[in-house]
N, C-alpha and C positions, 0 to 999 in steps of 0.2 A: 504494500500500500504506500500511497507516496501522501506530502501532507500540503504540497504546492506544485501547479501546471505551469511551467511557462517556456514562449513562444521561442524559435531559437535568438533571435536577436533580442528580445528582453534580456538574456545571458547577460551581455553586457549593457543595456542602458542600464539596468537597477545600480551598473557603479556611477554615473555619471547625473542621475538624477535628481534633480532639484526643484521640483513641484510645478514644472510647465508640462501640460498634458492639454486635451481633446475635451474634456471636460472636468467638471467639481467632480463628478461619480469613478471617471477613471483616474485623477492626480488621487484621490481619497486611497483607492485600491491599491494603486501604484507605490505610494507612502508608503502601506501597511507592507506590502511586500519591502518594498526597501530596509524598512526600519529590521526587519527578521532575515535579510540577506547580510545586509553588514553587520549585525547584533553577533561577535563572533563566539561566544556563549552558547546559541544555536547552532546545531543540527541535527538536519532533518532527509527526510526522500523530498527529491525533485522528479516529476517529471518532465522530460524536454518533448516539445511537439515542433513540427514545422505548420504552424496554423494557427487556430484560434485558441490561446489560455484565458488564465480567469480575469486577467487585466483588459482582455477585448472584448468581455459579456460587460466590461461596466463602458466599454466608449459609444459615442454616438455613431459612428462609420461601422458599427458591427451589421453585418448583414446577416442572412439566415446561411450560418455554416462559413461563411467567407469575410475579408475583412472590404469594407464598402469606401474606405479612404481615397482623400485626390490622388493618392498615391499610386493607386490600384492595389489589388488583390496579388496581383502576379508581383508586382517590385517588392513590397513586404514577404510575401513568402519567398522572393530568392535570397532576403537579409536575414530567413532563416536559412536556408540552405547556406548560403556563404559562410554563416558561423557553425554551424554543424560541422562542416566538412574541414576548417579551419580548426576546429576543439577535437573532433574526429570522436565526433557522437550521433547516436542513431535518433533519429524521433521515435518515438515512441519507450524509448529506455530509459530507465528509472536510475540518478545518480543522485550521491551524497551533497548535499550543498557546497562542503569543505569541500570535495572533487572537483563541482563547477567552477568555486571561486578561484582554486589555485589554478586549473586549467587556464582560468583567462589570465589569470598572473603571469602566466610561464609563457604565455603561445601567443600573446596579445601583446600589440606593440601600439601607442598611439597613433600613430602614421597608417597602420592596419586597417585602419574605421575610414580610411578614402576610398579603397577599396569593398571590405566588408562591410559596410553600410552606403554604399554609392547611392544616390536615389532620395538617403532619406531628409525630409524636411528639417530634422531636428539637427543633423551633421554641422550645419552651417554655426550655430551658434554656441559651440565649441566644448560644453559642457561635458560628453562622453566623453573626449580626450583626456579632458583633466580629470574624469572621474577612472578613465584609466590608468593615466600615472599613477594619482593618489595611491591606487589600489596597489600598482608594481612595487613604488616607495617603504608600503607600511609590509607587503607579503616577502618581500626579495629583499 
């Protein structure tokens, strides 16, 4: 049993995060997962998807089964495949949270996210990156 779903590029925004979201309902979600992602006291099972987790049932662009953003369906799910295959994890497999967090520690480079996140709206305003460092700083 796992105790949280998320998408494969959520992997890394949850380090980069800082309360700009799609809406009150999904930044609220997104929090709660943050604050039990960095809490390093926790862990837990994760499941990794390439699609919809429980952060995309709280945003307004959730469509039925697909994600409905200007971004399209298809560029967010290659932001999960890009990271999948970059962490070199399956969707639908179930990992330790310490597993995910150190994988992006180790395999994640800030410069990484031009490539691994090409596409997305939120790249531009630099936030993942440093929430990248941060992360390599305090693991490595």
């Amino acid at each position: 049993m796992y105790k949280r779903m998320l998408r494969g590029h959520h992997l890394l925004c949850v380090h980069g995060f800082e309360g700009m979201g799609y809406s009150p309902a999904f930044i609220e979600k997104m929090a709660e997962i943050v604050d039990e992602i960095r809490d390093e006291t926790l862990d837990y099972p994760i499941k990794v998807v390439k699609g919809l987790d429980e952060t995309c049932f709280c945003c307004p662009h959730k469509g039925d089964g697909f994600c409905n953003s200007p971004m399209s369906d298809s560029i967010v799910t290659n932001l999960d495949q890009n990271v999948l295959t970059h962490l070199g994890l399956k969707s639908g497999e179930i990992y330790k949270k310490s597993e995910l967090v150190s994988k992006v520690a180790k395999l994640v480079e800030p410069e990484d996210l031009d490539f691994l996140c090409e596409g997305c709206s939120w790249l531009s305003y630099g936030v993942c990156k440093k929430g990248i460092s941060t992360l390599k700083r305090k693991m490595l």
